[in-house]
N, C-alpha and C positions, 0 to 999 in steps of 0.2 A: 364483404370485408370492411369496405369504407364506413357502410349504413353501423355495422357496428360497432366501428373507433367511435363515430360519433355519439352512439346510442351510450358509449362507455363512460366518454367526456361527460355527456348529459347528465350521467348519474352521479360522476364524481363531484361536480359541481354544486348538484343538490346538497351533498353528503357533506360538504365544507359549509356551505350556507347553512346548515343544521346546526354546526358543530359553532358556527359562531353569533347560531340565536335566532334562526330561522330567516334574517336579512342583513346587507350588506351594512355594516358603518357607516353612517358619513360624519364629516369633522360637528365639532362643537362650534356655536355661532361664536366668531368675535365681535367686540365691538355689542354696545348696547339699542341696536337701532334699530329693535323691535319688542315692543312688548314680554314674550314669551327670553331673547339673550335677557332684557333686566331679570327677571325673574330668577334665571341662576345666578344671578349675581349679588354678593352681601357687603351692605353698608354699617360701619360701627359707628354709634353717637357716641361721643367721651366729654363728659359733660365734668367742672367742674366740684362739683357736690348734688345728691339729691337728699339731703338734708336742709333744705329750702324750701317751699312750695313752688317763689318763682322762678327755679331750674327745673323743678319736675316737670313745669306746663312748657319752659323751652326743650326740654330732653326729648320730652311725649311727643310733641308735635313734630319734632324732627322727624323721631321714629317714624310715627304715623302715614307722616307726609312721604317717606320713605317705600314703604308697604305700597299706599296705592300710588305709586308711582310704578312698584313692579318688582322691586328688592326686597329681600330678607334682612332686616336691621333689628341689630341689637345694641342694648344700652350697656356701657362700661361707666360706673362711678366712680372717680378718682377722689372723692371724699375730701376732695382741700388737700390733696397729699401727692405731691411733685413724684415721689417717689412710685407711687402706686399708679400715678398717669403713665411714666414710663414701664413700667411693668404693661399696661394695656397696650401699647404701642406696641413691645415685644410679641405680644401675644395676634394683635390683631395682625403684623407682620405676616409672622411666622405663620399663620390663617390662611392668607391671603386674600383681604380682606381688600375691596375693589376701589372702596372711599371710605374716606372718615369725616365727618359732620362733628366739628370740635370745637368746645368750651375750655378753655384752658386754663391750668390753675396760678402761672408763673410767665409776664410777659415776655420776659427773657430768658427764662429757664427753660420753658415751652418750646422753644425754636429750633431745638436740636431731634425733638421727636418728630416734629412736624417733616424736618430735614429727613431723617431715617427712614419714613415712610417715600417723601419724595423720590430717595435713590433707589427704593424696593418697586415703585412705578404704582404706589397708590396715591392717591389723589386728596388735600387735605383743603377742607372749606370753612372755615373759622363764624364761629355766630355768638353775639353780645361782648365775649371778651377778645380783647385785640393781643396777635404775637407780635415784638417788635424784630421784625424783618420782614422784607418787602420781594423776597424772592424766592421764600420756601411754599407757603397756602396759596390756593390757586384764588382762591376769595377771602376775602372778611367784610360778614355785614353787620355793621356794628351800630348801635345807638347815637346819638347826636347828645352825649354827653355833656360838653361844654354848656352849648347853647341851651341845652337841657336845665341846666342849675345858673346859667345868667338869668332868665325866665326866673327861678325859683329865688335866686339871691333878691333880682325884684321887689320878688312878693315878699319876702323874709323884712326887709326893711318897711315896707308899707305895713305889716302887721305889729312888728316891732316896734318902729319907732328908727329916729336916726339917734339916739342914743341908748344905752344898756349894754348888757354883758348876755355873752353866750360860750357853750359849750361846741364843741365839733367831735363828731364821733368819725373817723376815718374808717374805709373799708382794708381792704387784703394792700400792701404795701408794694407787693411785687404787680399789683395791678394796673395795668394802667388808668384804669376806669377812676380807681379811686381818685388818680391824682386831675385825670381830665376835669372830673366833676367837682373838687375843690377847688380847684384854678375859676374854673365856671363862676362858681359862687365869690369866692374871693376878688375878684376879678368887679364886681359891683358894693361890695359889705364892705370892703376896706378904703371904699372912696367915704365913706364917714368915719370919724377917727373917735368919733364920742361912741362909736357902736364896739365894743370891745370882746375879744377873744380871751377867756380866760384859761380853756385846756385845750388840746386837740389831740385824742389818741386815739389809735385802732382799736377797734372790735371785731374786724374780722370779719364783715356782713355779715357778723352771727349774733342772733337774740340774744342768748343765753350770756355770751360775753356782753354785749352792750348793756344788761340790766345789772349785770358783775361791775363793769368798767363805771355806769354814770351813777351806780350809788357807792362808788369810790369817791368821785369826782364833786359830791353832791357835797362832801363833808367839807371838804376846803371852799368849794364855791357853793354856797346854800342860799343864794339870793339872784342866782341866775333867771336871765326872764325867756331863753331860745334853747335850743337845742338845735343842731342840723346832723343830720345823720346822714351817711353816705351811699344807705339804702335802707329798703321797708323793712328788711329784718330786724335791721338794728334802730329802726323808729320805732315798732314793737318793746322792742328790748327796754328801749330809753322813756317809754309812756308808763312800759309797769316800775321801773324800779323811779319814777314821778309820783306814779298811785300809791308804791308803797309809802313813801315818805310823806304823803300828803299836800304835793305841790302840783297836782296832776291838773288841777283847774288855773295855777297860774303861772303855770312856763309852756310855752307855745314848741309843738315837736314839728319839723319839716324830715321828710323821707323823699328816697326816689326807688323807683321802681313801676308804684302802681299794681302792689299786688291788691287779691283781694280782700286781706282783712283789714289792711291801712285807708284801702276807697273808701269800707263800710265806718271804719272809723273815722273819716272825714266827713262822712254824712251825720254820723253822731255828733259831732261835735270835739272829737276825744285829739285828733290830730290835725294838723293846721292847714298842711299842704303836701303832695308830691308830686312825683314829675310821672307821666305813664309814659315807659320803655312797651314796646310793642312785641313780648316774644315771640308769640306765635308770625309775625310778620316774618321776623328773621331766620327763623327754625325754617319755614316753609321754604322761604328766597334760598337757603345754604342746602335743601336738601334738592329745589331745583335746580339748582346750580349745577350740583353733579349729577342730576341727570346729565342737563345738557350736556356735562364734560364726556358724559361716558361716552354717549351717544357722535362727538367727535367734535363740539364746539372746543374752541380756544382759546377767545377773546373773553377774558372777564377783567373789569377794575379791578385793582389790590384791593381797595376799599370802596363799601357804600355804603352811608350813613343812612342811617331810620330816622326818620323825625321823632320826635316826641310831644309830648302834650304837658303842660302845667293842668293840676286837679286839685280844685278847693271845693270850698264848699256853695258858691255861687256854681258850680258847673258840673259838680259831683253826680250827676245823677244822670251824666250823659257815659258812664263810664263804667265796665264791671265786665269780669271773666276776663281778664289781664288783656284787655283792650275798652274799645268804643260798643259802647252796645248797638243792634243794630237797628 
């Protein structure tokens, strides 16, 4: 009688382990601190625009950098549109979505998604563009901005001259970058008082506006001898609507960034100078970052600055695929 409760147990036991897959459950890994837990795990990059070239190589390389790390990452473009950034937020939320690698379009407006995400217990790591607050992203690695365009204000008056007039093309207004890198520049250009500022307006670190805005700008001031732009899109922008008007050989354009049609046109001759920001450095650092976070690190800086490099035509050719060649 016994040998058969048991023989009966035996079978019923099979018959449950059939019914729920042929073996027992065990829990899901927590915690990222193996290979195979990142793996289920997904990272969203929220970049802000991929109407650039150089966000696409910071977007990509996150992503990348993301994948063989061991995560599923996908890219959300917020198109320069605050509105449409917080919409991804909602979405990569409601996901559950493990980190987010983010480029932000509003340094102050920004701080409240990054917040949202914090109390949902995702984890946010800021790269090129900076949020202002210092206790929502668990990182931000950001460009050396300043120092970045002290370096170029430099070169801007050695190529100029300590007297003349120039134009300024500002970037995105809620940015902070824009204003770091004005201050930069300004901060050495307006210790000569004979070198003079005739406009300063935004374009939005977008071409298509900057060639709009500086041959607005061209008509009132048509004797300008600089231009500074406040990135390579809008040195682009500012070189053709130069070519259109036909002063493209005697007004001197300065960029930052360091993408690569502005290098290849510092090698030609066509543009003067920029600064090379290092995306891929920072994409990489922001998406090791969270690893590490996943995996149970805690200690990161708020902020860590990237160096950057001044690039002319004396050194231009140590430079290309938005860094140092190798």
């Amino acid at each position: 009688m016994l040998n058969s409760l048991r023989l009966f147990a035996g079978m019923a036991c099979l018959a449950a382990l059939a019914l729920l897959g042929c073996k027992p459950s065990s829990p899901a890994p927590s915690g990222g601190a193996s290979g195979t837990a990142s793996a289920t795990r997904r990272v969203a990059v929220v970049v802000s625009t991929l109407n650039n070239p150089w966000f696409v190589v910071l977007a990509e390389t996150a992503r990348d950098r993301a994948r063989e790390l061991g995560y599923e990452a996908t890219l959300f473009d917020s198109q320069n549109d605050p509105a449409k950034e917080a919409q991804h937020f909602d979405n990569l939320i409601a996901a559950g979505y493990s980190a987010v690698l983010f480029n932000c379009t509003d340094a102050g407006g920004s701080v409240a998604n990054v917040r949202r995400a914090k109390a949902a217990g995702i984890p946010v790591f800021c790269m090129d563009r900076e949020i202002t607050a210092n206790d929502a992203a668990v990182s931000q690695i950001l460009s050396d901005n300043y120092s970045g365009c002290v370096a170029l204000g430099q070169y801007f008056v050695e190529q100029v001259g300590e007297k003349g007039t120039y134009i300024e093309l500002l970037g995105l207004i809620a940015d902070t970058n824009t204003w770091n890198r004005s201050k930069g520049f300004h901060s050495v250009v307006d210790r000569y008082p004979d070198l003079k500022m005739v406009a300063q307006q935004s374009a939005d670190f977008d071409r298509s506006k900057a060639l709009e805005v500086l041959e607005s700008l061209l008509q009132a001031h048509p004797n300008v001898n600089a231009v500074f732009c406040g990135n390579d899109a809008m040195a682009m922008g500012a070189y053709q609507a130069l070519l259109a008007a036909g002063k493209a050989s005697k007004v001197k354009v300065f960029g930052f960034d360091g993408a690569d049609d502005v290098v290849r046109s510092i090698a030609e001759g066509k543009i003067t100078a920029t600064v090379m920001q290092f995306p891929k450095t920072m994409a990489r650092s922001a998406a090791e970052n969270a690893d590490r976070y996943l995996k149970g690190e805690r200690n990161f800086p708020q902020r860590t600055p990237v160096a950057v490099e001044l690039v002319t035509r004396d050194n231009v050719a140590k430079f290309g695929d938005y860094g140092r060649k190798p």
